[in-house]
C-alpha positions in Angstrom: 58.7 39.2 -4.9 54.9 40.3 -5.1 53.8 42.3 -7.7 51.5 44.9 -6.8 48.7 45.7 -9.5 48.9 48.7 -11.0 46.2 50.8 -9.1 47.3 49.3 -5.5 51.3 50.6 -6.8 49.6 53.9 -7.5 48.4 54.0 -3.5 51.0 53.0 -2.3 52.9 56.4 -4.3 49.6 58.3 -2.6 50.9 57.3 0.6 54.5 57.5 -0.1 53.2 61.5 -1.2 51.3 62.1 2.0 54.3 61.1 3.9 56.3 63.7 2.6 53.8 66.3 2.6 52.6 66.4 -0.2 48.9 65.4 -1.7 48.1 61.9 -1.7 47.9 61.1 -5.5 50.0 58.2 -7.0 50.0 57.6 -10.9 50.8 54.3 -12.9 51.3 54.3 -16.8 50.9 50.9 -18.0 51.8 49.9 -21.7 50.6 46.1 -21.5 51.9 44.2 -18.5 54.7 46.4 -17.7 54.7 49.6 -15.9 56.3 52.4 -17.8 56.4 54.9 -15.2 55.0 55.2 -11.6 55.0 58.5 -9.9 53.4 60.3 -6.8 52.6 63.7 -6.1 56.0 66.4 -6.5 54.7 69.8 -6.8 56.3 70.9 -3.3 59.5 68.9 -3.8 60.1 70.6 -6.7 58.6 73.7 -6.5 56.6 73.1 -9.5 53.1 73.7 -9.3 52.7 71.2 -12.9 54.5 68.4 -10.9 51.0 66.6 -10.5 52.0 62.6 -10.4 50.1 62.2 -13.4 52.1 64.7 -15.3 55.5 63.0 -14.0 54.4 59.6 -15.0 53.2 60.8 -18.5 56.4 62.6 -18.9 58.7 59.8 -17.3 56.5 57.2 -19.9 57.2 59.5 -23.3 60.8 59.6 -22.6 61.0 55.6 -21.9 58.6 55.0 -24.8 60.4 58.0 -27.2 57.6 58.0 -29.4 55.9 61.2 -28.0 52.9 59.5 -27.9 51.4 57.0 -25.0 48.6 55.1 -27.9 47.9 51.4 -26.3 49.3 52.7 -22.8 46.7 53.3 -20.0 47.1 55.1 -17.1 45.9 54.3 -13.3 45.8 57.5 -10.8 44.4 57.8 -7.4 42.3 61.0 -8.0 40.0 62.4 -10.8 42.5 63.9 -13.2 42.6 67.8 -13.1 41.9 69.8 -16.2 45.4 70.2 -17.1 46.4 66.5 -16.5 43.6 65.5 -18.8 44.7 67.9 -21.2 48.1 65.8 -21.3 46.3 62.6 -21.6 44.1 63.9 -24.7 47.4 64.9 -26.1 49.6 61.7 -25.3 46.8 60.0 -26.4 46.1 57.6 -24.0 43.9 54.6 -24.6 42.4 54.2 -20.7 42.4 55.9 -18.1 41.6 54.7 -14.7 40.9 56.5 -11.6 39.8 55.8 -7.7 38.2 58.6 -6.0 36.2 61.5 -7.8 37.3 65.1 -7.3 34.1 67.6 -7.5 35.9 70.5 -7.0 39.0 70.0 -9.5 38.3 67.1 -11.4 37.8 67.8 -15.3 37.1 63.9 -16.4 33.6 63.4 -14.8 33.1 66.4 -13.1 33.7 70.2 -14.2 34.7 70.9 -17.9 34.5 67.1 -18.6 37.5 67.6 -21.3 37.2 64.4 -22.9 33.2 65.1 -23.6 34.2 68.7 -25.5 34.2 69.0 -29.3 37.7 70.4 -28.7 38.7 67.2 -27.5 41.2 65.6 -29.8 41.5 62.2 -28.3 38.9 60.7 -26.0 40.4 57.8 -23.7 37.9 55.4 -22.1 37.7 56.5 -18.6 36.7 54.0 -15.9 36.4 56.1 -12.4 35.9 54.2 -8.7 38.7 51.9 -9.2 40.5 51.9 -5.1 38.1 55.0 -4.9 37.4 54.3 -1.3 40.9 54.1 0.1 42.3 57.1 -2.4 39.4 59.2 -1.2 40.2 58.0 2.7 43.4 59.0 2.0 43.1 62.4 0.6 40.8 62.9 3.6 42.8 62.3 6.2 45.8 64.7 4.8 43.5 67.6 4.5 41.5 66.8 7.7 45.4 66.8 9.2 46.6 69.7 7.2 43.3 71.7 8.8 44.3 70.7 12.3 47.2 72.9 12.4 
């Protein structure tokens, strides 16, 4: 059995997403060498517009972990983290987070608000961006150029 690492498992939930509609974004919480949760993209699923794949594997990791916090854990994700998902990693307190492509419009790590660089920011993770950023960003291209097409 191959074991994928843990940003090529968070593609492979992108694509899993954009096969079932839904935004190409895949998520991986990793707490050492084992994968706590790995989620993808829900919100049409389950008619929740919260049910962003970083928010499922935060949640999916604090109920495995129990200790309502994610300290020593990092987290891999396809896509720049939104303002509210980085709001949950500032809380869960998250010691890395890394991320492939850059969102400009919605991201709120390096673009935007840039949460973690506010005073009001509780907990600062490290953030290393660009990791798989050229296939996540092909990916979320190619479901909105389809999604246009219609």
């Amino acid at each position: 059995m191959t074991t994928l690492a843990p940003m090529d498992l968070a593609l492979a939930l992108a694509e899993e997403a954009a096969a079932n509609g839904e935004a190409p974004v895949g998520a991986v919480v990793m707490e050492g060498q084992t994968v706590l949760a790995a989620e993808r993209n829900r919100m049409k699923a389950l008619g929740d517009p919260t049910s962003h794949a970083e928010m499922l594997a935060i949640r999916s990791a604090l109920a495995k972990r129990g200790t309502g916090r994610l300290d020593g854990c990092d987290l891999y994700v396809t896509l720049e983290p939104c303002a509210m998902c980085a709001g949950a990693i500032a809380h869960t307190r998250l010691r890395r987070v890394y991320f492939g492509a850059e969102d400009t419009k919605a991201g709120a790590v390096e673009n935007g608000i840039r949460l973690f660089e506010q005073p009001s920011c509780h907990h600062a993770p490290e953030v290393i961006g660009g990791i798989g950023g050229q296939k996540s960003a092909a990916l979320l291209q190619a479901f909105f150029r389809q999604l246009r097409s219609y």
